[in-house]
C-alpha positions as CSV (number, residue, x, y, z in Angstrom):
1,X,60.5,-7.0,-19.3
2,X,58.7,-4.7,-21.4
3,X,56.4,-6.9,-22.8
4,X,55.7,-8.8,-19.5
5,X,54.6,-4.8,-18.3
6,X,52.6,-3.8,-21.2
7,X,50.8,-7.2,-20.5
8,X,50.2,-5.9,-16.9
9,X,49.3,-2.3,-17.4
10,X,47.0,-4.0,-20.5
11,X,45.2,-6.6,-18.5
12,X,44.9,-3.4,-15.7
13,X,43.1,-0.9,-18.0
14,X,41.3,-3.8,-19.2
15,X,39.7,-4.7,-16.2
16,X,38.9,-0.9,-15.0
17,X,37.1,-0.7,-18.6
18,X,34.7,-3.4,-17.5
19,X,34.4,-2.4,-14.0
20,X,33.1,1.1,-15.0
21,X,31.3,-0.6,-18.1
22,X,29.4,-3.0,-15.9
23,X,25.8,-2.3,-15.5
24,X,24.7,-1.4,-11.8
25,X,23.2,-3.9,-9.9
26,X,19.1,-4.1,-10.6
27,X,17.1,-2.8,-7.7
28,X,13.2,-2.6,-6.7
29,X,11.6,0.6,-8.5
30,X,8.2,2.2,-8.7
31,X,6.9,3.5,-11.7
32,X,3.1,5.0,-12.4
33,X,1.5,4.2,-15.7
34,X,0.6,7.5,-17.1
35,X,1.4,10.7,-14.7
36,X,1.1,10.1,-11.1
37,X,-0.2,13.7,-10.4
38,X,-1.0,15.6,-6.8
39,X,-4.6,14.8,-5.5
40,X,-5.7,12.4,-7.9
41,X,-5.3,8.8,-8.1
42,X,-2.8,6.3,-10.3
43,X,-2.1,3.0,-10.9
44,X,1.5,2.2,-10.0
45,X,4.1,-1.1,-10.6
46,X,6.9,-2.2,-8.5
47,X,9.5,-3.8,-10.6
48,X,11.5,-7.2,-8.7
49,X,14.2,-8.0,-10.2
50,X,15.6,-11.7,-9.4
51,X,19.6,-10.7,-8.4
52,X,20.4,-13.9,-7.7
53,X,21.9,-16.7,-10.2
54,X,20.7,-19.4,-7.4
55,X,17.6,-18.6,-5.7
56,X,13.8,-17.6,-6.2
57,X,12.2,-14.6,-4.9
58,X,8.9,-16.0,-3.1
59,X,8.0,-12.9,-1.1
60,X,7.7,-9.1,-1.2
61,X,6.5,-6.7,1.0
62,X,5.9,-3.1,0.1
63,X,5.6,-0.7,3.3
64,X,3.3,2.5,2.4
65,X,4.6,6.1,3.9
66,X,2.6,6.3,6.9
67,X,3.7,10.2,6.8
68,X,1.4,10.7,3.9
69,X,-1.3,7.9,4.4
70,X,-3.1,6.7,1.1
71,X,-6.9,6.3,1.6
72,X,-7.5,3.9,-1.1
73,X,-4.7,1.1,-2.3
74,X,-6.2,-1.8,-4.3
75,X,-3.8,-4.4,-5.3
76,X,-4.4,-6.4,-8.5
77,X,-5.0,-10.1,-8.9
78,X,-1.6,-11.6,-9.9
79,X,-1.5,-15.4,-10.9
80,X,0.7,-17.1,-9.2
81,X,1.2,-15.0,-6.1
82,X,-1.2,-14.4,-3.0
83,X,-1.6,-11.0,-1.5
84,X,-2.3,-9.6,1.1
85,X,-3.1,-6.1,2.4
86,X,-2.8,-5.0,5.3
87,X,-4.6,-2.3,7.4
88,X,-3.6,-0.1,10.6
89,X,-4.6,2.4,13.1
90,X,-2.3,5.6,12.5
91,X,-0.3,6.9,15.2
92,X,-0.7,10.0,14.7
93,X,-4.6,10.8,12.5
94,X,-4.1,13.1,9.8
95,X,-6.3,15.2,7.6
96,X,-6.4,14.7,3.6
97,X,-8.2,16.3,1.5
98,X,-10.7,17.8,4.1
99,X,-11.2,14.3,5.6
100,X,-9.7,13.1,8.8
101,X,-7.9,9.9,8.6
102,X,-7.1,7.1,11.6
103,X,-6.5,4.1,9.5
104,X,-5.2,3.3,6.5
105,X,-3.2,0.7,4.3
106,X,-0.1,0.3,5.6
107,X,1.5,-2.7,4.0
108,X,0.8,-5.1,1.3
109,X,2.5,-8.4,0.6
110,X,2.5,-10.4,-2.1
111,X,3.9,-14.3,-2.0
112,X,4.6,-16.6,-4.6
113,X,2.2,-19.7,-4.9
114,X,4.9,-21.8,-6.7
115,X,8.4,-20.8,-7.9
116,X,8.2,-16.9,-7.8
117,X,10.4,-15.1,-9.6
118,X,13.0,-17.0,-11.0
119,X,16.9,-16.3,-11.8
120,X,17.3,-14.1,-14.6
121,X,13.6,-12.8,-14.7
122,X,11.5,-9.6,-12.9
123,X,8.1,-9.0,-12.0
124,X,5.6,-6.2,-11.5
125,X,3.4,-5.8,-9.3
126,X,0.6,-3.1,-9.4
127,X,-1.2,-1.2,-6.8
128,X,-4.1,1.5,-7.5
129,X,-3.6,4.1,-4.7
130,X,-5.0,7.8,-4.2
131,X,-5.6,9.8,-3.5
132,X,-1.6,11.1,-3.5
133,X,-1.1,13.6,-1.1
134,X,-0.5,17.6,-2.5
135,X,2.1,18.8,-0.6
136,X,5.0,16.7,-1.6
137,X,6.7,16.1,-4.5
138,X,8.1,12.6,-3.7
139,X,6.5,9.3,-2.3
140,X,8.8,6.8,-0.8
141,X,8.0,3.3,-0.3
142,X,10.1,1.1,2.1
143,X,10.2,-2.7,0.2
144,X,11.6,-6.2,1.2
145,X,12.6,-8.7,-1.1
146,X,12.8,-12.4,0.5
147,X,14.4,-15.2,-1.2
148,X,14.1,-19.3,-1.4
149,X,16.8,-19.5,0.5
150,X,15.6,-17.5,3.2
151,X,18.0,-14.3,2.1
152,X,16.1,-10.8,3.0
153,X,17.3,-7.6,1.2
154,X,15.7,-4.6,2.4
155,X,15.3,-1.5,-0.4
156,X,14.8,1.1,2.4
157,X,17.3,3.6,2.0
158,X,16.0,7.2,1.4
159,X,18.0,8.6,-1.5
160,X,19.9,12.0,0.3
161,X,19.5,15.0,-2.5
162,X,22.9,15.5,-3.8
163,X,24.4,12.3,-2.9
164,X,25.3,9.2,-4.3
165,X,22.8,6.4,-5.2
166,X,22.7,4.2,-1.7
167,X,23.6,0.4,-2.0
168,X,19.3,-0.1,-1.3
169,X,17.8,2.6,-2.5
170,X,13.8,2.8,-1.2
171,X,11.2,2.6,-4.4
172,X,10.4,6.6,-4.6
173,X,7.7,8.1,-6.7
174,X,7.9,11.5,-8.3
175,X,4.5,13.4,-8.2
176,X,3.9,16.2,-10.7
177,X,1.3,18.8,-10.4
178,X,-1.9,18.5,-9.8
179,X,-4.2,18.3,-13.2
180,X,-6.0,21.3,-14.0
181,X,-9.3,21.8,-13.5
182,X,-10.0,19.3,-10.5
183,X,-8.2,16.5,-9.3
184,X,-10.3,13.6,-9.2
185,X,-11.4,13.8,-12.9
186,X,-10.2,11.5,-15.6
187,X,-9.7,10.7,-19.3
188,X,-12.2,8.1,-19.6
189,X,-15.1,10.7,-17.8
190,X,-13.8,13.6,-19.7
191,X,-14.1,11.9,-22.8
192,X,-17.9,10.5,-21.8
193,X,-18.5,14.2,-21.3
194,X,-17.1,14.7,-24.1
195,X,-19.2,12.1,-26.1
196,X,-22.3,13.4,-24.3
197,X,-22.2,17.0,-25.7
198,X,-21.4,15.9,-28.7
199,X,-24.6,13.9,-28.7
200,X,-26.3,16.4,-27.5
201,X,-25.0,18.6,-30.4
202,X,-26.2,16.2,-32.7
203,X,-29.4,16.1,-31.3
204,X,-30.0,19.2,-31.6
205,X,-28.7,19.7,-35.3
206,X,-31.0,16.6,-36.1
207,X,-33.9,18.3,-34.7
208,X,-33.2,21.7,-36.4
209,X,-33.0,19.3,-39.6
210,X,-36.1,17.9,-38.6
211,X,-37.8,21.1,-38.1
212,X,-36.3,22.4,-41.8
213,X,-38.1,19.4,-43.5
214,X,-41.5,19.6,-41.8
215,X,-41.9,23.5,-42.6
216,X,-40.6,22.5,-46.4
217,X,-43.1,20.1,-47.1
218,X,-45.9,22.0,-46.2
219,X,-44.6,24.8,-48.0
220,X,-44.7,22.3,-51.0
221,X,-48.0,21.6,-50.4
222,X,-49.5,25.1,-50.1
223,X,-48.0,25.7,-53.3
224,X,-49.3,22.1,-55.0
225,X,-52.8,23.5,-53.9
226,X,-52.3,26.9,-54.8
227,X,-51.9,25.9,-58.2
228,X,-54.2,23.9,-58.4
229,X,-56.6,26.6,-57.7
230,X,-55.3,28.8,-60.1
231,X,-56.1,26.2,-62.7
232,X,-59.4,25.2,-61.7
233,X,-60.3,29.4,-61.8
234,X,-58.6,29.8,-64.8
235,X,-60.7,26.9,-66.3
236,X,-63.9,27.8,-65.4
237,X,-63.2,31.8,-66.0
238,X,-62.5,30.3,-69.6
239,X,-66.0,28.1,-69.4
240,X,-67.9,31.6,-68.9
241,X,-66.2,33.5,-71.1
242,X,-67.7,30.8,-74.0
243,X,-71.2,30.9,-72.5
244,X,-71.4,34.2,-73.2
């Protein structure tokens, strides 16, 4: 008897040690590459994992917050998969960034041309969007995941601050604060500005150089023919000094 209940309460603890081990179930995320910061622009990946052991995911549809509407989102061309992106009148116009906006991208879908995204495999998909809105720290985006067999799994639960992780958490982006000095600039035109006073720098040093030479070598000159002079005097002032 004891040994049939140590095997019991052993194969018990075991199996709550795996059940609290086991990983959480994969879900669709959002993640920018770089920082994703207030009033400028990002390029940002959804991540699709494949969940299921016996089917393909062939579709997924990302819905865009239409409370904070984003003026520019440009997917990128993904082989294998067809996108589309699509446009719509607002319900209610809203004004970003001191412009008024009525329409705006709404939803983009991408769909496999061939197998998708297979069991045991994920995929990103990227979107350039901006500019992000500056008074919110959070983006959420609603997403749905369709499989071969025709399953649909909808990621469009808000995560509640304070609770527990929902069983579909929505993709949500984290903004952080705006970059200083404006928000439209960028690495790659701060360094050209960069490079360009630095040219200019050099420019300037090379001309100073320049400059430095030119007023040497006429110095050098003066001097070549100031001697020279003194010789030729001194020569004939020693010719007349003979004569007489």
């Amino acid at each position: 008897m004891k040994a049939s209940r140590l095997a019991v309460v052993g194969t018990a603890a075991a199996t709550a040690v795996l059940a609290l081990s086991a990983p959480a179930f994969a879900h669709v995320s959002v993640q920018p590459e770089g920082a994703a910061a207030k009033g400028g622009y990002t390029v940002v990946n959804f991540k699709v994992p494949n969940e299921r052991d016996n089917a393909s995911t062939t579709q997924v549809e990302v819905n865009l917050p239409a409370d904070h509407p984003l003026a520019s989102v440009m997917p990128q061309p993904l082989d294998g998969w067809t996108v589309k992106v699509t446009r719509s009148k607002l319900d209610k116009p809203v004004t970003a960034h001191g412009e008024k906006i009525d329409e705006a991208v709404t939803k983009v879908t991408w769909t496999a041309d061939g197998k998708g995204i297979e069991p045991g495999f994920f995929q990103k998909f990227p979107l350039s969007i901006g500019a992000l809105p500056e008074d919110t720290d959070t983006l959420v985006f609603k997403a749905i995941q369709t499989y071969s067999d025709k399953e649909v799994v909808r990621w469009i639960e808000p995560q509640k601050e304070g609770a527990e992780e929902p069983e579909h958490p929505a993709p949500t982006l984290a903004l952080t604060a705006a970059a200083e000095g404006g928000h439209h600039g960028s690495a790659a035109a701060e360094d050209a500005s960069h490079k360009e006073e630095t040219a200019e720098h050099t420019d300037e040093a090379a001309s100073a150089t320049d400059g430095s030479d030119t007023t040497a070598r006429v110095l050098g000159v003066v001097g070549i023919l100031v001697g020279l002079a003194g010789v030729a005097y001194g020569v004939l002032a020693g010719r007349r000094r003979t004569n007489v």
